[in-house]
C-alpha positions in Angstrom: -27.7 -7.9 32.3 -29.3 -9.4 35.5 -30.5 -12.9 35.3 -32.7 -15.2 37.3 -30.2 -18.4 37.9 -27.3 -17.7 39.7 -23.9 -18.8 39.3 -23.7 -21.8 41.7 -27.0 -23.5 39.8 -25.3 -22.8 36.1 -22.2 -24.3 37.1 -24.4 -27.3 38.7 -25.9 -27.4 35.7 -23.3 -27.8 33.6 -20.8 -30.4 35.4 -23.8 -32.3 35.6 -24.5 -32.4 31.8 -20.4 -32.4 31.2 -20.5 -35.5 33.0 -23.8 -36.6 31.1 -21.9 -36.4 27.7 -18.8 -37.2 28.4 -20.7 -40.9 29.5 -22.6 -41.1 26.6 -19.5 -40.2 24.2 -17.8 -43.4 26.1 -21.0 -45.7 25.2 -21.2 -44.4 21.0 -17.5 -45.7 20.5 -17.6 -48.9 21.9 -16.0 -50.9 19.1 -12.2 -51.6 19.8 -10.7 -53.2 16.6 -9.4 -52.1 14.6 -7.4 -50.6 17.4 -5.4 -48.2 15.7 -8.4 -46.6 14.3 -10.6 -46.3 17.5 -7.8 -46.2 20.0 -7.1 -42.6 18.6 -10.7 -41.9 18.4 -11.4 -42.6 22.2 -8.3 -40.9 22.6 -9.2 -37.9 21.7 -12.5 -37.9 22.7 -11.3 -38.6 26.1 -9.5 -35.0 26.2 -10.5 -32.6 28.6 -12.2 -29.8 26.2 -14.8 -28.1 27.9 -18.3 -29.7 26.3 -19.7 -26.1 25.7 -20.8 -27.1 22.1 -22.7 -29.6 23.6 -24.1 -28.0 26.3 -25.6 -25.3 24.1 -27.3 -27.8 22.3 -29.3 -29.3 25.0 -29.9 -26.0 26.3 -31.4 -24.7 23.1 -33.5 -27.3 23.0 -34.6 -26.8 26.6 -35.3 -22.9 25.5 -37.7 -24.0 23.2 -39.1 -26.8 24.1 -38.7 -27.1 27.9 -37.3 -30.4 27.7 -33.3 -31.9 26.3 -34.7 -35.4 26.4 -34.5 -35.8 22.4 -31.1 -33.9 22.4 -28.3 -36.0 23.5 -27.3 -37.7 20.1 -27.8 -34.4 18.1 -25.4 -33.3 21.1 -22.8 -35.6 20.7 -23.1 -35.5 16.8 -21.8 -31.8 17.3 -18.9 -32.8 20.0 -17.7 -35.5 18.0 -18.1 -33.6 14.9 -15.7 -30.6 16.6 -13.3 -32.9 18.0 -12.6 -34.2 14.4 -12.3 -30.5 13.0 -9.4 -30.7 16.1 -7.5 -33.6 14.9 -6.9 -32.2 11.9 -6.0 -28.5 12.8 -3.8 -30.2 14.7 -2.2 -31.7 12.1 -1.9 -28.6 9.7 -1.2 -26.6 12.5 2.2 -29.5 13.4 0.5 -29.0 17.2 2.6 -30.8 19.6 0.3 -30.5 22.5 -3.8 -30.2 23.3 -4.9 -29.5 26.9 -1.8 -31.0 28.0 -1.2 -33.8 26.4 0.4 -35.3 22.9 -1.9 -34.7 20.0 -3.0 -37.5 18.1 -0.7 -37.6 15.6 2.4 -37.0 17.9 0.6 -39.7 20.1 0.7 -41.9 16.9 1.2 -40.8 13.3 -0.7 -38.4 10.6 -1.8 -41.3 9.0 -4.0 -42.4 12.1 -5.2 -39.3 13.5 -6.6 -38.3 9.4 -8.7 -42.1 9.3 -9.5 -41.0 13.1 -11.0 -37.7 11.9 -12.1 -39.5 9.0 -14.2 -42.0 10.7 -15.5 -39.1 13.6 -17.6 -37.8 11.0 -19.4 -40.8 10.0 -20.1 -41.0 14.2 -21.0 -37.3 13.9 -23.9 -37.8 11.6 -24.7 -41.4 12.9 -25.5 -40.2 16.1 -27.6 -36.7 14.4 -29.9 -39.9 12.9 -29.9 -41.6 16.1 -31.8 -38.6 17.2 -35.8 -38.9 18.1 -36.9 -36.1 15.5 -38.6 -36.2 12.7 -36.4 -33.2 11.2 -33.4 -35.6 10.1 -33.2 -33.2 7.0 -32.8 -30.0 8.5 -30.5 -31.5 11.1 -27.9 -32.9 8.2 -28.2 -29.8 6.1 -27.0 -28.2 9.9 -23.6 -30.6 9.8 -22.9 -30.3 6.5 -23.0 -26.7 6.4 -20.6 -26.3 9.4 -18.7 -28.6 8.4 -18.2 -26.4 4.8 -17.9 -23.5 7.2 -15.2 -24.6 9.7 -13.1 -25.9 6.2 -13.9 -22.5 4.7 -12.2 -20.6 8.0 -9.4 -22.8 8.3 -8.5 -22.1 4.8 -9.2 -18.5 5.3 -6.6 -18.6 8.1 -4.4 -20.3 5.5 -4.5 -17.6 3.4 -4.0 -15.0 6.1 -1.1 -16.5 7.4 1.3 -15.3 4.2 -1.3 -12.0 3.9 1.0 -9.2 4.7 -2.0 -6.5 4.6 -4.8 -8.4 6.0 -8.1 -6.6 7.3 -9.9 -6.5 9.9 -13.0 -7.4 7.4 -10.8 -10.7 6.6 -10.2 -11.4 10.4 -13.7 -11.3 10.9 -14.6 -13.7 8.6 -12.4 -16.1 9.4 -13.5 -16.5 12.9 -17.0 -16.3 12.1 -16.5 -19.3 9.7 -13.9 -21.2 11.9 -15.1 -20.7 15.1 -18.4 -19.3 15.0 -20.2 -21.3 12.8 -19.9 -24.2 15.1 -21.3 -22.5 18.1 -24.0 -21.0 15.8 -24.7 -24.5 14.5 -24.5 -26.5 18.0 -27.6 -24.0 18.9 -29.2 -24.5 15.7 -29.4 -28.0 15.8 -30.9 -28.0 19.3 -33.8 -25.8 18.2 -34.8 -28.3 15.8 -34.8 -31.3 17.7 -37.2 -28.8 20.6 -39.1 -28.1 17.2 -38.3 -24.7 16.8 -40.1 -21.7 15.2 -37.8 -20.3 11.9 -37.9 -16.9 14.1 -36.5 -18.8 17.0 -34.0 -21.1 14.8 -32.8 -17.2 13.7 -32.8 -15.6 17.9 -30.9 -19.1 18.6 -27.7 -18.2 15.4 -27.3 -14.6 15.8 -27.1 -15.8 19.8 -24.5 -18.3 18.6 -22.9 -15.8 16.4 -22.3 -13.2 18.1 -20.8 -15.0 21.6 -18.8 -17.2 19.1 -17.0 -13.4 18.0 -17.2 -12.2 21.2 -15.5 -15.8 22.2 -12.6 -15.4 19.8 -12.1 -11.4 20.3 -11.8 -11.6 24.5 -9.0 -14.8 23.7 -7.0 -12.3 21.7 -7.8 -9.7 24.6 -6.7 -11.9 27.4 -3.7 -12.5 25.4 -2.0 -9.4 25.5 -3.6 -8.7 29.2 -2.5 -12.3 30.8 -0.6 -11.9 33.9 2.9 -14.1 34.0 2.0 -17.4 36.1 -1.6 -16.8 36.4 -3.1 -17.7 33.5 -0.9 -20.6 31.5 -0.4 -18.7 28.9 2.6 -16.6 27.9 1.9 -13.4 27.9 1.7 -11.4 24.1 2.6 -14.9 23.0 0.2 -14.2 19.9 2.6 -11.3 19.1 6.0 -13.2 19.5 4.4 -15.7 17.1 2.9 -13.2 14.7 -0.3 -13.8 15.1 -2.8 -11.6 12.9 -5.2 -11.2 15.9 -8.2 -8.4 16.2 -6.1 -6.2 18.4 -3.0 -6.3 15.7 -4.9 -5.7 13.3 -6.5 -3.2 14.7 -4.2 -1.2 15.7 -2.4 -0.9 12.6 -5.7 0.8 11.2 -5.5 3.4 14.2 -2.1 4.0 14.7 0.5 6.2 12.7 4.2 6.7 11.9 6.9 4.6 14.0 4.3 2.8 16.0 2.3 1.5 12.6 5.7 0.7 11.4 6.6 -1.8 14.5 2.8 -3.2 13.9 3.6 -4.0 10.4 7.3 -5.4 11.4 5.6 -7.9 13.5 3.6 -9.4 10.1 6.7 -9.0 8.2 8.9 -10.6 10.5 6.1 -13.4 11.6 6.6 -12.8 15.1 8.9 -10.2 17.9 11.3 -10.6 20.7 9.1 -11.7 24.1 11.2 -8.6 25.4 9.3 -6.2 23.3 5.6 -7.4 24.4 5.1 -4.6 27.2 6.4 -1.7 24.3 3.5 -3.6 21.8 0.9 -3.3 24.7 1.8 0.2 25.1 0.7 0.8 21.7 -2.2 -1.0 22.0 -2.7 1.4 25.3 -2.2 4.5 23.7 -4.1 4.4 20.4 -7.5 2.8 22.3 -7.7 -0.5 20.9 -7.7 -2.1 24.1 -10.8 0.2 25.4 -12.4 -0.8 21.9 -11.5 -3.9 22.0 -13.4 -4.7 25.7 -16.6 -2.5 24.3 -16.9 -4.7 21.5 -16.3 -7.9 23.5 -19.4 -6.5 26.0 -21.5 -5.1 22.9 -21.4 -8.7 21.4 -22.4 -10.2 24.6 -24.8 -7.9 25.6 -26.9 -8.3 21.9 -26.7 -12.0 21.9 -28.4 -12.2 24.9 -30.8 -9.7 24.6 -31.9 -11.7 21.0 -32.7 -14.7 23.0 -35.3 -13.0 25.8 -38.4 -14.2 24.0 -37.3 -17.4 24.0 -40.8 -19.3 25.2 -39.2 -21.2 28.4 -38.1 -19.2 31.0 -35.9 -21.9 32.5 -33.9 -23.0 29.2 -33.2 -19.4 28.5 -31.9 -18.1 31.5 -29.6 -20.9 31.8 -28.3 -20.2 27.9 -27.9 -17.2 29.1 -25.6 -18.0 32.3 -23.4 -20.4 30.0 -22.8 -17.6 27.7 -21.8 -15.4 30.9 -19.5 -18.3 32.0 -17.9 -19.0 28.5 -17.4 -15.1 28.5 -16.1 -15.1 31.9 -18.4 -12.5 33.2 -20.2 -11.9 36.5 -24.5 -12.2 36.0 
């Protein structure tokens, strides 16, 4: 799908409102003491995620409103608000490293980096009443509910973890909870604050739905397909670890005899021998899932853009749009 910015004025776009939030995150935590409370706070908040949350936010509001003006605090009130659901992933997850550096509580304990996610929330909705709306209500029902949401996934994930015969159906939900919900929420809250429509609050979630699958989907793609060196990432290192991804999953539903029984090994055995990736990719190769796996990745896309086309200003929308091609690493 053609679209009328190009990629050199989305990518303007966005460092410029990257830079834009990342300022304004500096000026909401300003206290210092206690210090081991907002040291880790800043900390974190001082990471180098990408902003996209964010950014959707103000760009909602632009689609429907033509203007982000009103939009920075209900921005930030969904940055800080993902940045807390980090810390303590991190925690559960006994993460050593995010983006390259310590997590917060390697950087200082569990005990600080649980009172720094604790205290991130009260920020998050601080700054969602900080915003110039007279739709507080709506806004707060928006946190609230993603907050339940993300907490919801994460324990779905839980769960899957010791589920020997998960589905694709309980894949699914659990990234549409964990990380979709957040992306369907950051877009949500920015078409209140622009004073939405209730059919344009609806074109703005099933937008933020459906990239957020397509999101998690191509990560589990790009897994299997990185190239040593190239990307950072070890490549199949969701299979060494025994990750229950889409494609695993998957395949176990399509294949049959030996090569379903390898599959299952892999959840048995929580994880394979890096040496045995390429022979797991084969089987990926040779029962379709990988053809499958890049239609449903463009199928997502495609419908979540297409939902947002009447969208009332032109400019808002198209540059939506281009973030979703960028997040999705696709050419316009």
């Amino acid at each position: 799908m053609n679209i009328s910015v190009t990629i050199e004025q989305v990518e303007q776009k966005y460092h410029r409102y990257y830079t834009g939030i990342n300022n304004a995150l500096e000026q909401r935590i300003a206290k210092d003491s206690p210090a081991s409370l907002y040291e880790p706070v800043r900390y974190i908040l001082a990471g180098k995620g990408k902003r996209i949350r964010p950014v959707l936010t103000l760009l909602a509001c632009e689609a429907v409103s033509g203007s982000s003006d009103n939009a920075m605090d209900t921005a930030l009130a969904i940055e800080i608000l993902h940045n807390f659901t980090l810390v303590h992933d991190d925690i559960m997850d006994l993460a050593d490293l995010r983006h390259g550096r310590p997590t917060v509580h390697k950087q200082w304990d569990s005990t600080a980096a649980i009172l720094a996610g604790d205290v991130m929330v009260a920020y998050a909705y601080e700054c969602a009443l900080n915003t110039r709306t007279d739709r507080h209500n709506e806004l707060v029902h928006i946190l609230n509910d993603a907050n339940i949401t993300v907490c919801e996934g994460q324990a779905i994930d839980m769960d899957l973890e010791q589920n020997k015969h998960a589905t694709i159906a309980d894949y699914i939900d659990m990234i549409a909870k964990k990380t979709g919900r957040l992306i369907s929420a950051s877009l949500e809250a920015g078409g209140i604050v622009g004073n939405a429509t209730p059919e344009q609050i609806d074109k703005l979630i099933f937008f933020g739905k459906k990239i957020g699958q397509a999101f998690q989907v191509q990560d589990d793609y790009l897994d299997i397909m990185a190239e040593e060196g190239k990307s950072g990432k070890t490549p199949g290192g969701d299979i060494i670890k025994g990750k229950k991804t889409y494609l695993l999953l998957r395949s176990l539903e399509l294949s049959t005899g030996k090569e379903k029984e390898l599959l299952q090994s892999i959840i048995d055995n929580n994880g394979i021998s890096p040496d045995r990736v390429s022979e797991i990719k084969g089987i990926y190769e040779r029962c379709g899932v990988l053809d499958e796996t890049r239609q449903l990745i463009n199928n997502n896309t495609e419908e979540a853009l297409k939902a947002i086309e009447s969208l009332p200003f032109p400019e808002g929308r198209e540059y939506l749009k281009g973030i979703a091609l960028k997040l999705m690493k696709r050419d316009f």
